[in-house]
C-alpha positions as CSV (number, residue, x, y, z in Angstrom):
1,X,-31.3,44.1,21.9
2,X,-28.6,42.9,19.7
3,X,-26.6,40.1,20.7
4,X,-23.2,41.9,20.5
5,X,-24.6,44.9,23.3
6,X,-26.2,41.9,25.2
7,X,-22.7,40.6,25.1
8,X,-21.6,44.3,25.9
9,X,-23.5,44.7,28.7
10,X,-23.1,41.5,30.3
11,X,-19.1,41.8,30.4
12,X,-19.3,45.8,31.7
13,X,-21.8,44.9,34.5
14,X,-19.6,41.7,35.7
15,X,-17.6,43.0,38.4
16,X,-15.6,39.1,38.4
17,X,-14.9,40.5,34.8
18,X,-14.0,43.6,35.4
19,X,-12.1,43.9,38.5
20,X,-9.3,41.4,36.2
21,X,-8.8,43.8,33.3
22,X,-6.6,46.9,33.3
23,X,-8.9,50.1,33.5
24,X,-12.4,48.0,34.3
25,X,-14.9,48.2,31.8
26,X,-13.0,50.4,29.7
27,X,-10.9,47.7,28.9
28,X,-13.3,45.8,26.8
29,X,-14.0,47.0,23.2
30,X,-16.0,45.8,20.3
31,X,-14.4,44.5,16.6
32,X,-10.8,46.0,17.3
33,X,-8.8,47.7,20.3
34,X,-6.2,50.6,19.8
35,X,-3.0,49.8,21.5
36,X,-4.5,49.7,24.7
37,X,-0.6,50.2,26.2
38,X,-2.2,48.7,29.3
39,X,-3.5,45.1,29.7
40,X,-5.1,42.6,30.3
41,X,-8.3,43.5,28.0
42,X,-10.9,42.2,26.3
43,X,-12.2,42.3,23.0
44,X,-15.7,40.9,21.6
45,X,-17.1,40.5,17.9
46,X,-20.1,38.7,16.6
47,X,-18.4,36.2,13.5
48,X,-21.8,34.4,12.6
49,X,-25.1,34.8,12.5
50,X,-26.9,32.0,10.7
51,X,-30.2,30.2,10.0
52,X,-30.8,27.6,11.5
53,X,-34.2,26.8,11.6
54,X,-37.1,28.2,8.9
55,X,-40.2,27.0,8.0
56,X,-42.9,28.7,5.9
57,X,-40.5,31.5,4.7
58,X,-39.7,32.6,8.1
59,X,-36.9,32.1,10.2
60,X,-37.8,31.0,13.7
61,X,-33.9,30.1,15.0
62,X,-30.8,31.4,14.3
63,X,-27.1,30.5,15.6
64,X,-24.9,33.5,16.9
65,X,-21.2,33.0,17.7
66,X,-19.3,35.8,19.6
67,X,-15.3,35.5,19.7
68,X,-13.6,36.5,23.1
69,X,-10.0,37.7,22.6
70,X,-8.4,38.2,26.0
71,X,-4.8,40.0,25.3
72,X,-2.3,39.8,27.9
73,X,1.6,40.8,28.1
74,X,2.5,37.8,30.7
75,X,0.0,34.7,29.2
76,X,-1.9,34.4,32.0
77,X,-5.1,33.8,31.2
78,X,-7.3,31.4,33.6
79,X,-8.8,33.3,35.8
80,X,-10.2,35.7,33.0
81,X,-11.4,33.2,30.7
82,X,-13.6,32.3,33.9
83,X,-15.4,34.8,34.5
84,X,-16.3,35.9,30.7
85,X,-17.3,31.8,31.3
86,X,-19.4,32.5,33.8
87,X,-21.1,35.4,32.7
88,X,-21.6,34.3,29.3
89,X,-23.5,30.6,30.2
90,X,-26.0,31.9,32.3
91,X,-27.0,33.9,28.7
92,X,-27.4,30.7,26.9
93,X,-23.8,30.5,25.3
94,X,-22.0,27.9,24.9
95,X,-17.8,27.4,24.1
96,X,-17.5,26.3,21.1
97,X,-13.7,26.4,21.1
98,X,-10.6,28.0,22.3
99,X,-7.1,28.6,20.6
100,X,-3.9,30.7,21.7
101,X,-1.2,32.4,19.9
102,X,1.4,35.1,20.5
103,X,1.0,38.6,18.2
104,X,4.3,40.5,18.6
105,X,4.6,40.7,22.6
106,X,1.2,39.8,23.4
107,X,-0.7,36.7,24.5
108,X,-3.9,36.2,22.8
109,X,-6.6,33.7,24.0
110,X,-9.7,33.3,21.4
111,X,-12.5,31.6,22.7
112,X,-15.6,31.7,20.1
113,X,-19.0,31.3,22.2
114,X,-22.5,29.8,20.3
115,X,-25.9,30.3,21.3
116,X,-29.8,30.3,19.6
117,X,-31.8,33.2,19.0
118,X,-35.3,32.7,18.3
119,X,-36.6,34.6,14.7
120,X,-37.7,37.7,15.5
């Protein structure tokens, strides 16, 4: 399974997740949102996929970061950025960092996520 539907399916299935956002799971898209018109939602992308360990011509490790944009009218962020936390750790993630800003009337939080994937 690809890391971005691992990522997919671990934020869908997370009723902590979930239950936060405006319509549920259909509140959490991949790359790019339409004007959702509703919100809080989520939205995921996978910026990196690198080597990082080879020998013999082969790759045996490679580092994966997701970004988490959470987009909210009203800046309140906290209790979402939780549970995508918390669902995302138990998966071998770690935060790598977080940053707001403000696009037009909406509050942004990015939060880019690492983790290992063995060679396959």
């Amino acid at each position: 399974m690809s890391t971005a539907r691992m990522v997919y399916q671990a934020l869908v299935c997370s009723k902590e997740v979930t239950q936060l956002l405006a319509h549920g799971k259909k509140s959490i898209y991949h790359g790019r949102s339409p004007d959702a018109g509703t919100y809080p939602i989520i939205v995921y992308t996978v910026i990196s996929d690198v080597p990082a360990l080879s020998a013999d011509g082969m790759e045996l490790e490679r580092r994966v970061t997701v970004r988490i944009h959470i987009l909210t009218k009203d800046g309140r962020f906290g209790e979402i950025h939780h549970a995508v936390q918390n669902t995302l750790l138990p998966l071998g993630f770690v935060r790598a960092q977080t940053q707001e800003l403000v696009e037009k009337d909406i509050f942004v939080e990015i939060t880019d996520y690492r983790t290992a994937v063995e060679g396959e």
